[in-house]
C-alpha positions as YAML, in Angstrom:
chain: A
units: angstrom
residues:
- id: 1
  name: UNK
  ca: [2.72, -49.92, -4.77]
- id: 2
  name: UNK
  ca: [0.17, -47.01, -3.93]
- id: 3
  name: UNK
  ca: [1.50, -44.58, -1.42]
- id: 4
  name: UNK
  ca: [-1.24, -43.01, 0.38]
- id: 5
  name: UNK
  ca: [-1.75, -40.34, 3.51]
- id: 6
  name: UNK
  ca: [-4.36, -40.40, 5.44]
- id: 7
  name: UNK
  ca: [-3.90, -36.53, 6.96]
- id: 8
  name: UNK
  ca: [-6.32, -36.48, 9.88]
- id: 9
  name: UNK
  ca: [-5.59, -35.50, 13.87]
- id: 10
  name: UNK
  ca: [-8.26, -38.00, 14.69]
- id: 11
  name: UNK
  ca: [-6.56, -41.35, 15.44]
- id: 12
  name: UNK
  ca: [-9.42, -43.65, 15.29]
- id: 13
  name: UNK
  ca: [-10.58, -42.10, 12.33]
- id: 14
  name: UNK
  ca: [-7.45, -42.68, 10.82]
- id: 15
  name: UNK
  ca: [-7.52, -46.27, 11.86]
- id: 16
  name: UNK
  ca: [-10.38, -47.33, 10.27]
- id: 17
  name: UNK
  ca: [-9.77, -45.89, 6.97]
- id: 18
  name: UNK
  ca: [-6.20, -47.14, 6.73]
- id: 19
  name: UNK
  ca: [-7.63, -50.60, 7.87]
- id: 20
  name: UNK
  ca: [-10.05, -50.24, 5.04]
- id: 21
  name: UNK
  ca: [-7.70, -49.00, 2.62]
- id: 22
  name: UNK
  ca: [-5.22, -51.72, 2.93]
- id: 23
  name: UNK
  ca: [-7.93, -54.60, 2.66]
- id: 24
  name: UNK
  ca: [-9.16, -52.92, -0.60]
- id: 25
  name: UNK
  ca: [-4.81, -52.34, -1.49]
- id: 26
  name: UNK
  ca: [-3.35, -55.11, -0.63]
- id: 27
  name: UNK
  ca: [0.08, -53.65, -2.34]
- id: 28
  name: UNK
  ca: [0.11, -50.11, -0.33]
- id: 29
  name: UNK
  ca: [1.63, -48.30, 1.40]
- id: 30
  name: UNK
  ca: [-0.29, -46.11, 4.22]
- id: 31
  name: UNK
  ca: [0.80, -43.20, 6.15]
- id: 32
  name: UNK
  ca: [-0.45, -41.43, 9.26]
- id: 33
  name: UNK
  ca: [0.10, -37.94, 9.84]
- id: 34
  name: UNK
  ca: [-1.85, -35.28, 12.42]
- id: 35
  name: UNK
  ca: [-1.30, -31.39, 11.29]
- id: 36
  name: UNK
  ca: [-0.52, -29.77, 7.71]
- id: 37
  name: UNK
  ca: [2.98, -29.25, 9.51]
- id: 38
  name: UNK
  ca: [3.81, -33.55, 9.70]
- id: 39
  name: UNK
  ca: [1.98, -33.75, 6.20]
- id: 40
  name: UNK
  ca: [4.70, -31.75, 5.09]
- id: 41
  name: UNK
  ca: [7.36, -33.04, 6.36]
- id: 42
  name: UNK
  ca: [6.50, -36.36, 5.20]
- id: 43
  name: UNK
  ca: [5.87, -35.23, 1.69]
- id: 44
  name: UNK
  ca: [9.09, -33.93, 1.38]
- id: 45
  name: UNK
  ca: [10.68, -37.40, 2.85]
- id: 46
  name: UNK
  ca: [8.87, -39.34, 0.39]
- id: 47
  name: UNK
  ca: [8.55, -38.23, -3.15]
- id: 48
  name: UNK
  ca: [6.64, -41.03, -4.53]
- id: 49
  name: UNK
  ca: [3.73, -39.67, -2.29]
- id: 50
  name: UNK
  ca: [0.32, -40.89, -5.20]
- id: 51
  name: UNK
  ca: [-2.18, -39.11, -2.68]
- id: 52
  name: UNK
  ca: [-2.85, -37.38, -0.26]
- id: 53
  name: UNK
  ca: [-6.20, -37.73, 2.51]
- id: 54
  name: UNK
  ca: [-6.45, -34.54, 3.96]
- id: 55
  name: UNK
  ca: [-8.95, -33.73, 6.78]
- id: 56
  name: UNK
  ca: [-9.84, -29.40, 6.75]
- id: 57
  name: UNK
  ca: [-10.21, -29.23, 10.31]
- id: 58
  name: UNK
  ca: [-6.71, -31.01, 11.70]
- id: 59
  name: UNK
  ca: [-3.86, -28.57, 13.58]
- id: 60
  name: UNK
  ca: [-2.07, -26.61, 10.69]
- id: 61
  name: UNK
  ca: [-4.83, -25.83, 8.05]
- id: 62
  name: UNK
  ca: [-6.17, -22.38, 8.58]
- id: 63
  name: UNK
  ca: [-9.28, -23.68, 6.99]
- id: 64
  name: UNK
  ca: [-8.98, -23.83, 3.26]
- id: 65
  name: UNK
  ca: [-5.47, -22.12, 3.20]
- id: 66
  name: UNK
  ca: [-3.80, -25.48, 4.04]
- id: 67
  name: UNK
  ca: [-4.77, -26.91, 0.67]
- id: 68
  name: UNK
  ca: [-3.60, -24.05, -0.84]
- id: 69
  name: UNK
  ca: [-0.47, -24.42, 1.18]
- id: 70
  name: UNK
  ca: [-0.19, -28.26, 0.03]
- id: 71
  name: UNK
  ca: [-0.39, -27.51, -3.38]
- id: 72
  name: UNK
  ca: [1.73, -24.55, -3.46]
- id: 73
  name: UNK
  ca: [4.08, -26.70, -2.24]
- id: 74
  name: UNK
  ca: [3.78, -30.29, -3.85]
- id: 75
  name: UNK
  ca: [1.59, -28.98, -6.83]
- id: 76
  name: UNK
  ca: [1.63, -32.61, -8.33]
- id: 77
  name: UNK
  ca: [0.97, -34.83, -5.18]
- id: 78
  name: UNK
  ca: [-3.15, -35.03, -5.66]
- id: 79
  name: UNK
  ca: [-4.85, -34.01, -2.70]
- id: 80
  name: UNK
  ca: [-8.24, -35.21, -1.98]
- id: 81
  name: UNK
  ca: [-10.46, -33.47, 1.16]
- id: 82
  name: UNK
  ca: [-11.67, -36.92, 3.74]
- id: 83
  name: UNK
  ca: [-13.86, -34.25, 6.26]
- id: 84
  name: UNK
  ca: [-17.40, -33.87, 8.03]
- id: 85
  name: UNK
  ca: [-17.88, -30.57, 6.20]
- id: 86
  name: UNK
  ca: [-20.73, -31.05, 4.28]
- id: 87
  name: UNK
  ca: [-21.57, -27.19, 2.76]
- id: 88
  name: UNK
  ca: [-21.87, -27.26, -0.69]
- id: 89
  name: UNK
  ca: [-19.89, -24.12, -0.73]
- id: 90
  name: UNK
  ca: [-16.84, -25.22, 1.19]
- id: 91
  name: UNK
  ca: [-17.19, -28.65, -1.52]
- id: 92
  name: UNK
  ca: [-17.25, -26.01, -4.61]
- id: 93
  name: UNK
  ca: [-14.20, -23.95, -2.52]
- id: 94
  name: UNK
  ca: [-11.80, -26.97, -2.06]
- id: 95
  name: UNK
  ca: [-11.90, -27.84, -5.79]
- id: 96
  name: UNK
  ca: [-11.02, -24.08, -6.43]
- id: 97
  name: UNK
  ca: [-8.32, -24.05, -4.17]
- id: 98
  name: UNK
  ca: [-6.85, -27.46, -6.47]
- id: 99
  name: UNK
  ca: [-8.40, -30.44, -4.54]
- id: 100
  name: UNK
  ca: [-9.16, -33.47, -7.17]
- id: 101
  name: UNK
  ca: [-11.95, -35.13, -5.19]
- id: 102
  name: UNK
  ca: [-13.87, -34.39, -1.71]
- id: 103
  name: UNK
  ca: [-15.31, -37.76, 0.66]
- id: 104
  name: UNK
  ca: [-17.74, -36.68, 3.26]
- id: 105
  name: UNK
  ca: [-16.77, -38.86, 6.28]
- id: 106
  name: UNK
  ca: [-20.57, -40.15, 6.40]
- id: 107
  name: UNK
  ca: [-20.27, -41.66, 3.78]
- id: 108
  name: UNK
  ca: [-20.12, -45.34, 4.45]
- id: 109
  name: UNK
  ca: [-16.51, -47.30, 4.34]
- id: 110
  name: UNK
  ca: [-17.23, -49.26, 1.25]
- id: 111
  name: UNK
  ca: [-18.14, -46.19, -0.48]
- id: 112
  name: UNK
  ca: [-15.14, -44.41, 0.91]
- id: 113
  name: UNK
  ca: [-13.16, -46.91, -0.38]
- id: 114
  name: UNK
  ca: [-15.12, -46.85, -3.96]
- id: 115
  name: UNK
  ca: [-14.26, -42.72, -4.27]
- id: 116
  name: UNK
  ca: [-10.59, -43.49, -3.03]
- id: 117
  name: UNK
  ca: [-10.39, -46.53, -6.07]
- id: 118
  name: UNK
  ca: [-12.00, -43.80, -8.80]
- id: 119
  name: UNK
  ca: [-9.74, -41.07, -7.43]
- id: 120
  name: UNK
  ca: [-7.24, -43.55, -8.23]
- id: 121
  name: UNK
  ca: [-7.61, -44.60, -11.58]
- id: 122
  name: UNK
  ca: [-7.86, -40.95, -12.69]
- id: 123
  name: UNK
  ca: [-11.28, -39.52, -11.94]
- id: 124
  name: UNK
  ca: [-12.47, -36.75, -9.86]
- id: 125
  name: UNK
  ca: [-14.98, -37.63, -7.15]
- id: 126
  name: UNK
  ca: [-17.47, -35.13, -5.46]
- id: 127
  name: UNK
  ca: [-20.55, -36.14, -2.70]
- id: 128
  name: UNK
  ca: [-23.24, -35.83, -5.87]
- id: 129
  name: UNK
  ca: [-26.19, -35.47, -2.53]
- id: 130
  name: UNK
  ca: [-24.19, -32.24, -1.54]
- id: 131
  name: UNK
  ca: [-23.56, -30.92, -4.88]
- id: 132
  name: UNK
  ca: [-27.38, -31.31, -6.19]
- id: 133
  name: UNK
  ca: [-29.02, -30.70, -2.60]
- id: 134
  name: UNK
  ca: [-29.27, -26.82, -2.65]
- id: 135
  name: UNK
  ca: [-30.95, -26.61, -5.86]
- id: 136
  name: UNK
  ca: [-33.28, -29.17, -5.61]
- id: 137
  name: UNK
  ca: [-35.80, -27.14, -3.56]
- id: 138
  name: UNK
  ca: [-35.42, -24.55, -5.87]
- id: 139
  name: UNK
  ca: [-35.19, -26.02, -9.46]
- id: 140
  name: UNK
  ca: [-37.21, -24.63, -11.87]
- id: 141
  name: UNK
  ca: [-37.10, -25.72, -15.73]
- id: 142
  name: UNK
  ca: [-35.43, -22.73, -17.28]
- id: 143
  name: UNK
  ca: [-32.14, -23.28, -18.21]
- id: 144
  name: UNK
  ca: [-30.67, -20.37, -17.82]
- id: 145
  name: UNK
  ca: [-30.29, -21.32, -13.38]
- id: 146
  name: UNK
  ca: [-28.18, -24.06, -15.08]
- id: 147
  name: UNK
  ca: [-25.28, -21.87, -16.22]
- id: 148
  name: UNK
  ca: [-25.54, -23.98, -19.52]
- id: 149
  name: UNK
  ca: [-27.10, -23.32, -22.71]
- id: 150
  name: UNK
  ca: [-30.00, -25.02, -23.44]
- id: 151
  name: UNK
  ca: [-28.79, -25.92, -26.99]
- id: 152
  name: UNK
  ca: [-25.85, -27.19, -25.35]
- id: 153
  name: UNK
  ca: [-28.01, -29.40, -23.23]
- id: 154
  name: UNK
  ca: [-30.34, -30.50, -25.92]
- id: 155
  name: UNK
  ca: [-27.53, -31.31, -28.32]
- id: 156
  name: UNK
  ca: [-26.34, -33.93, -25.94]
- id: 157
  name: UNK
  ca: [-27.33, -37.45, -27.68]
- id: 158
  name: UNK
  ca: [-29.74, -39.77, -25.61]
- id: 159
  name: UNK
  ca: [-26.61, -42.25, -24.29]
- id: 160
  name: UNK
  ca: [-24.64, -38.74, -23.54]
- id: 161
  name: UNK
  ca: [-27.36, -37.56, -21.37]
- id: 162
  name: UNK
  ca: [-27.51, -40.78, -19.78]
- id: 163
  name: UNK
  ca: [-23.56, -41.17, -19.21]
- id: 164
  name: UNK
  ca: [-23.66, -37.53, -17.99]
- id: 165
  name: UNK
  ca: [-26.44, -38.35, -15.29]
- id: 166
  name: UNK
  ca: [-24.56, -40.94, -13.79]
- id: 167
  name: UNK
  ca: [-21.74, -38.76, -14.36]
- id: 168
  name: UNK
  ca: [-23.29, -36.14, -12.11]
- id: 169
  name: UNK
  ca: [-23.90, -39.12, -9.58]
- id: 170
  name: UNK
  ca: [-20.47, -39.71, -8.87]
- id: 171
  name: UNK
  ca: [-20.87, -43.28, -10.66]
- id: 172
  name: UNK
  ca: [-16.69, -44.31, -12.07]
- id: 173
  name: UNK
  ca: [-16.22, -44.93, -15.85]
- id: 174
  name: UNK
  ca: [-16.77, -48.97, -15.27]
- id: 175
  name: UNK
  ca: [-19.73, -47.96, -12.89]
- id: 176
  name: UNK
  ca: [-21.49, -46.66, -15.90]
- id: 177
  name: UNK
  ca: [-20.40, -49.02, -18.09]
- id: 178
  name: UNK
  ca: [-21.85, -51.72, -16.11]
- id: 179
  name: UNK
  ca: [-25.29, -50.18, -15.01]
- id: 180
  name: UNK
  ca: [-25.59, -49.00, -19.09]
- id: 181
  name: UNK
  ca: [-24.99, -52.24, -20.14]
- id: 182
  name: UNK
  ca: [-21.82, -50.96, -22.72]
- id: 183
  name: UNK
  ca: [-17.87, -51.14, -22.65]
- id: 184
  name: UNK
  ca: [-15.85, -48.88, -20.88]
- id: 185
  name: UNK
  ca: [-14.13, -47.29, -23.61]
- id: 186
  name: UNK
  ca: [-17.50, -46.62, -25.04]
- id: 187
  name: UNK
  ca: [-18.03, -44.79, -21.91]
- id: 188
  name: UNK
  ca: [-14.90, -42.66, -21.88]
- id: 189
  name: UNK
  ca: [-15.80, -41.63, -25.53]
- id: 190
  name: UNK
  ca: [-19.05, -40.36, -24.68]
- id: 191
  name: UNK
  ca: [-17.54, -38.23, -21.50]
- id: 192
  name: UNK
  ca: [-14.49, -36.92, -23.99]
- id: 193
  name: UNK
  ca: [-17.74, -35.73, -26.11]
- id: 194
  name: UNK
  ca: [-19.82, -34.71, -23.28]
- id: 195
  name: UNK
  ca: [-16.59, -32.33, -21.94]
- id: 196
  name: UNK
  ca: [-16.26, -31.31, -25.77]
- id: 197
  name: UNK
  ca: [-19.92, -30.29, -25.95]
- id: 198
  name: UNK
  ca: [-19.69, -28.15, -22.71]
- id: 199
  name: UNK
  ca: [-16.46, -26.75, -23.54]
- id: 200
  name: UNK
  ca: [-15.24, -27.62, -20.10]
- id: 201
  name: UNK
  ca: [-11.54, -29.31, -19.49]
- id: 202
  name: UNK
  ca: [-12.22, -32.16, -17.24]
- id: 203
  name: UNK
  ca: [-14.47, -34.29, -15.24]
- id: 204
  name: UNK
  ca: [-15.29, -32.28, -12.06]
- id: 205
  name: UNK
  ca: [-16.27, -29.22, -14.20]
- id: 206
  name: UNK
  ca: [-18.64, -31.45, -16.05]
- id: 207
  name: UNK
  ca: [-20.33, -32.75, -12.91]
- id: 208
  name: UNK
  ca: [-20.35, -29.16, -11.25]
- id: 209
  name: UNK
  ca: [-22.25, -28.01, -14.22]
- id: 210
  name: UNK
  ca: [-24.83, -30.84, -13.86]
- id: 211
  name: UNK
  ca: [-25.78, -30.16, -10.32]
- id: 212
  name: UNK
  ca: [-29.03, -27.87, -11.28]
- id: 213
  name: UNK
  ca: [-29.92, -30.16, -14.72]
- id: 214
  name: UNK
  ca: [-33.58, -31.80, -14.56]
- id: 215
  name: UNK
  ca: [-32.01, -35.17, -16.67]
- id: 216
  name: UNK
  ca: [-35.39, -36.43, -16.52]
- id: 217
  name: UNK
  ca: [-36.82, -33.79, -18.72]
- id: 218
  name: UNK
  ca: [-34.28, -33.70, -21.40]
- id: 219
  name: UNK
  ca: [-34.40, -38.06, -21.26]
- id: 220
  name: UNK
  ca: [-37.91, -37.50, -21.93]
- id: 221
  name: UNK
  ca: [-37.57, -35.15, -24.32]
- id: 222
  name: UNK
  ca: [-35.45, -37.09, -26.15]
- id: 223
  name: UNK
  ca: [-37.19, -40.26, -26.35]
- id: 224
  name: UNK
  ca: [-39.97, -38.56, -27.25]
- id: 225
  name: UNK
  ca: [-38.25, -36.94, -29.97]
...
């Protein structure tokens, strides 16, 4: 059973994504809560808590500090931000502060649901149209706005580049699979290579350090190669 909070002071909200939720989980178990203060309370009621939706603007948070708070806390209940925020920087801030995924509320439900199921089974999820839209009016091809190495980039095999695209689109592990036309666990090698290659530790580092990458270029590049 997958025990879920949906931390939000809004109770319609809360509604529909718990009505969602349970049509996608048939075998869960949802909870409601309306300031950091119920969240944790309930938390400490109930252990077994797997995650944790919490809205940044609900009675209690203090802005970012609540997920600090949280995680101080419960530092192994996952906590994943559900909110209208949509600055890049605040999205960037949350994952400092230990968040493991952030869902921009307009998003639509299905996909809501999708970034819940990935958070889920393990993966990080971040809104890839925030995370690439400041830099796309101000990309340029040199590498160095990238914060990665060019070689680094360049030594990236064709399939890598095009796992780490989709990567950097917020696409799951089976997503990728599916749309590359190869296994799953052929996919999870080539992101275990693509986080050796960048030296970075997990997913969400790997996808923050695509957000300025021109994929085309390098794709190109490589083909032509």
């Amino acid at each position: 059973m997958i025990h879920i909070i949906i931390a939000d002071d809004h109770p319609l909200f809360r509604e529909a994504i718990r009505n969602a939720t349970q049509q996608r989980f048939t075998d869960s178990l949802i909870a409601e809560t309306a300031s950091l203060d119920e969240s944790l309370t309930y938390i400490g009621e109930n252990p077994d808590v797997d995650l944790v939706l919490l809205d940044l603007n609900m009675p209690g948070m203090d802005g970012l500090n609540g997920i600090v708070n949280l995680r101080s806390t419960y530092p192994d209940v996952p906590v994943v931000i559900l909110s209208a925020e949509e600055d890049k920087n605040v999205v960037l801030q949350s994952m400092t502060y230990g968040a493991v995924g952030f869902i921009t509320k307009s998003m639509p439900r299905e996909k809501i649901i999708a970034a819940i199921e990935q958070i889920l089974d393990g993966q990080a999820f971040l809104p890839p149209d925030i995370i690439r839209r400041s830099s796309e009016n101000t990309y340029t091809r040199r590498q160095d706005n990238t914060g990665i190495p060019t070689e680094i980039i360049s030594s990236l095999t064709r399939r890598q580049l095009l796992v780490f695209e989709r990567m950097a689109k917020g696409e799951s592990n089976k997503q990728i699979g599916y749309e590359l036309s190869i296994a799953e666990t052929t996919v999870k090698a080539h992101v275990s290579a693509i986080l050796r290659k960048l030296k970075v530790q997990n997913r969400m580092k790997a996808v923050l350090c695509a957000s300025t990458i021109d994929f085309d270029h390098y794709l190109h590049r490589s083909h032509s190669a």
